[in-house]
MIFI-247358 format. One record per residue (C-alpha): z, y, x. Coordinates in Angstrom, 3 decimals. Each point is the difference from the previous one (the first is absolute). Last residue first. Layout:
BEGIN
<pt up="Z" north="Y" east="X"/>
...
END
This chain:
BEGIN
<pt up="170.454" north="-129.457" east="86.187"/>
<pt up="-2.877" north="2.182" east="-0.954"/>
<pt up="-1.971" north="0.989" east="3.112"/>
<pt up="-2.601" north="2.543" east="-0.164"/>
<pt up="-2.348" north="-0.127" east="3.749"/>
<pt up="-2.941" north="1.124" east="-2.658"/>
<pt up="-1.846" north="-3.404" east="1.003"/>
<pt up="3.475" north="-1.476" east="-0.806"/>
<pt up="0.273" north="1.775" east="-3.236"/>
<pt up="-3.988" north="-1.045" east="-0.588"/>
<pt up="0.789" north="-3.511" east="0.432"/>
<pt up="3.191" north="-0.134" east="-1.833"/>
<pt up="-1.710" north="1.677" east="-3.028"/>
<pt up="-2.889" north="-2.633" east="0.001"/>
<pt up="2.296" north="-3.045" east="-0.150"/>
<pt up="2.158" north="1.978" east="-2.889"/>
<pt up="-2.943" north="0.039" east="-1.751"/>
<pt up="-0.900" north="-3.392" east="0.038"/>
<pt up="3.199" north="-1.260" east="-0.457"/>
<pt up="0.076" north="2.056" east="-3.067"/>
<pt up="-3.279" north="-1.580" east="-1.326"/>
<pt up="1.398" north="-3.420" east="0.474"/>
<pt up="3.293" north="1.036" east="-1.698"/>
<pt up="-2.101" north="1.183" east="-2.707"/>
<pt up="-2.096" north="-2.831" east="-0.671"/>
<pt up="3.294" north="-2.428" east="0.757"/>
<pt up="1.449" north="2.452" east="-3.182"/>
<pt up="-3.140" north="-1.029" east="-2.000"/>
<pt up="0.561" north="-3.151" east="0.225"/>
<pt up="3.544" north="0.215" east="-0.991"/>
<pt up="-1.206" north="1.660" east="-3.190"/>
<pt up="-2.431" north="-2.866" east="-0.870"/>
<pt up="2.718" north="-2.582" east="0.768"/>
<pt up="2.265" north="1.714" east="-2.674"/>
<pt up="-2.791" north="0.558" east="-2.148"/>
<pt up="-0.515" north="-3.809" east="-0.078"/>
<pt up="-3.179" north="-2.188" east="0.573"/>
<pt up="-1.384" north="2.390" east="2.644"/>
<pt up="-2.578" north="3.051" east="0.063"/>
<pt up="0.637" north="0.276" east="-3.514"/>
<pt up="-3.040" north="-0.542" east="-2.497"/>
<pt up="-3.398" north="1.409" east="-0.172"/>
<pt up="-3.186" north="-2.159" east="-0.846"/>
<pt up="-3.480" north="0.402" east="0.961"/>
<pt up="-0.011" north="-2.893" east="2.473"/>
<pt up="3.311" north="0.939" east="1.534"/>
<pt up="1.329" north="3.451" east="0.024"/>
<pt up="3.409" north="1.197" east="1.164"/>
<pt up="2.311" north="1.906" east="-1.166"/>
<pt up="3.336" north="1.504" east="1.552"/>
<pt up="-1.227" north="0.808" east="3.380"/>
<pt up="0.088" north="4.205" east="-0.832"/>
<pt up="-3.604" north="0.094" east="0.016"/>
<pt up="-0.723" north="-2.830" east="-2.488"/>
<pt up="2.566" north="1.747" east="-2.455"/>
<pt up="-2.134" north="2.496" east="0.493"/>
<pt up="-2.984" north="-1.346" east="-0.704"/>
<pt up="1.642" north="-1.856" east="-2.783"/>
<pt up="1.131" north="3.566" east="-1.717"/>
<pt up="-4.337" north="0.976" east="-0.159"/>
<pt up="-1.331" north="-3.221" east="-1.168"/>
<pt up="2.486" north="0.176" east="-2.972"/>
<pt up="-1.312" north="3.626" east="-0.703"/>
<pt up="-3.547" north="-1.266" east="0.202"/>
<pt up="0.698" north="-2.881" east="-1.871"/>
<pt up="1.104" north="2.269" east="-2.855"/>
<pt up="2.917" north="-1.016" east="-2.047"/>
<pt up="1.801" north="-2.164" east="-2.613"/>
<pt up="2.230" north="-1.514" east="2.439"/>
<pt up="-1.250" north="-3.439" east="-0.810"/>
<pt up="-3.472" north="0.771" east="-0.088"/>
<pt up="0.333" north="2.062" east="3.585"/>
<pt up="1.805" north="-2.523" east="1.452"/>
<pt up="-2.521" north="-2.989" east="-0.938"/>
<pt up="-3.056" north="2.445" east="0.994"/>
<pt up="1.776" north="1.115" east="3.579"/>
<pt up="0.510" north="-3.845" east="0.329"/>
<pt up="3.284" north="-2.026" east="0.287"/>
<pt up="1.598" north="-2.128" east="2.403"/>
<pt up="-0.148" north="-3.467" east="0.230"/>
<pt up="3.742" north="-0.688" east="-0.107"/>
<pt up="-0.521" north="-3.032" east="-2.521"/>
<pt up="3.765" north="-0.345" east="-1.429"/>
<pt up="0.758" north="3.354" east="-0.036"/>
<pt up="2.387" north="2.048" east="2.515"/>
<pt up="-2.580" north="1.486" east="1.664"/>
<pt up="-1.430" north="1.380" east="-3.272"/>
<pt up="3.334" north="1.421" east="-0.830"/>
<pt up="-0.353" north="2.188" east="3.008"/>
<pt up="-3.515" north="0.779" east="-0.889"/>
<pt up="0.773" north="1.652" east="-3.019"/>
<pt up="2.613" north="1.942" east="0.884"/>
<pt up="-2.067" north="1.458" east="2.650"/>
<pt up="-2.910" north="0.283" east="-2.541"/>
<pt up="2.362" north="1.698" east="-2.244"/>
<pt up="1.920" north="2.274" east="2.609"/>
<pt up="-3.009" north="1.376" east="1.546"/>
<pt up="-1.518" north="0.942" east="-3.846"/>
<pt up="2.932" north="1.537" east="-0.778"/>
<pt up="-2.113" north="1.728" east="-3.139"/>
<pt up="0.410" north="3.520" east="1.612"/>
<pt up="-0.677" north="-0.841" east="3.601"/>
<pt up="0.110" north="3.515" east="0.950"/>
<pt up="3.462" north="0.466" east="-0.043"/>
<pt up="0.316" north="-2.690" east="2.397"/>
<pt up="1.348" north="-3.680" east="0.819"/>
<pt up="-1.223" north="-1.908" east="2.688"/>
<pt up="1.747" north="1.403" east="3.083"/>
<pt up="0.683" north="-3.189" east="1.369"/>
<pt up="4.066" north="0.532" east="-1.330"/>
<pt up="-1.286" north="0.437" east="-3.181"/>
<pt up="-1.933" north="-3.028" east="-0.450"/>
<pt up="3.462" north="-1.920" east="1.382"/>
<pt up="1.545" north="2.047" east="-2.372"/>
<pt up="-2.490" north="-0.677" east="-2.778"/>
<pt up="0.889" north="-3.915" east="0.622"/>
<pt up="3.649" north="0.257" east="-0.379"/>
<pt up="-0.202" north="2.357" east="-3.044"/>
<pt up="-2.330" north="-2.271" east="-1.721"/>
<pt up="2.351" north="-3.395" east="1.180"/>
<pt up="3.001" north="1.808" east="-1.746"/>
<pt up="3.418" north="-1.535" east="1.302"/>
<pt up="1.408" north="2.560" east="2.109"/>
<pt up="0.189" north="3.567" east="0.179"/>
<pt up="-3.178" north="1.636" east="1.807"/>
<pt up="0.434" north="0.630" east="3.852"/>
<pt up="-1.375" north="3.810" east="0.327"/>
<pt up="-2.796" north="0.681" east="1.849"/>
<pt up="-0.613" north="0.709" east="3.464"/>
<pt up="-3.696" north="0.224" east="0.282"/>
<pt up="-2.604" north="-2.058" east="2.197"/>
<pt up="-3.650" north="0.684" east="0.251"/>
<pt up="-2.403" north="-2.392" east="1.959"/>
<pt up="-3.491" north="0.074" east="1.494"/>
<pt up="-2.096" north="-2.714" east="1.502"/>
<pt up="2.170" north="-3.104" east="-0.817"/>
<pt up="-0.741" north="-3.437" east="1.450"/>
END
């Protein structure tokens, strides 16, 4: 379930280069920034997309990442939190990984997150219109 998500309209990259597919898809979630000098979001994230396409899909830990990304495991630590947040990542038994067995299924499970949360909302802004005696029709 996501607690907080970003989305950006970015443009569709050319076709035929799995990198640019991936960033954009990072991109899109709001994952890229000036900031993150090293692309530290977009590693991991690349990262753990080709780990869900692996043989053993048991996810990785924030030490594996960080050795094979050549970085801190603080920084690592930091990006999976908020991949976490967004519903992209989840964490079983001290291991990260997708929170499904494709990204494709990942990102639709997110979308049912937001559609939930949208129901919600819109539930919530009907009852106060018709406290309010506002009628949308």
């Amino acid at each position: 379930m996501i607690n907080r998500i970003s989305l950006k309209k970015i443009d569709i990259p050319a076709a035929g280069n799995l990198i640019d597919d991936i960033d954009f898809i990072c991109k899109s979630f709001g994952y890229f920034s000036q900031r993150d000098k090293k692309d530290t979001a977009g590693r991991i994230f690349r990262l753990l997309v080709k780990e869900a396409t692996g043989r053993k899909k048991r996810g990785l830990t924030s030490d594996e990442i960080a050795e094979q990304l050549k970085l801190t495991r603080g920084a690592i630590v930091h990006h999976l939190n908020n991949f976490i947040s967004a519903g992209l990542v989840i964490r079983e038994r001290n291991t990260y990984r997708l929170r499904s067995q494709s990204l494709q299924k990942s990102i639709e499970e997110v979308k049912e997150d937001v559609e939930r949360i949208f129901r919600e909302i819109l539930k919530i802004a009907r009852e106060i219109d018709n406290q309010l005696g506002n009628y949308y029709r």
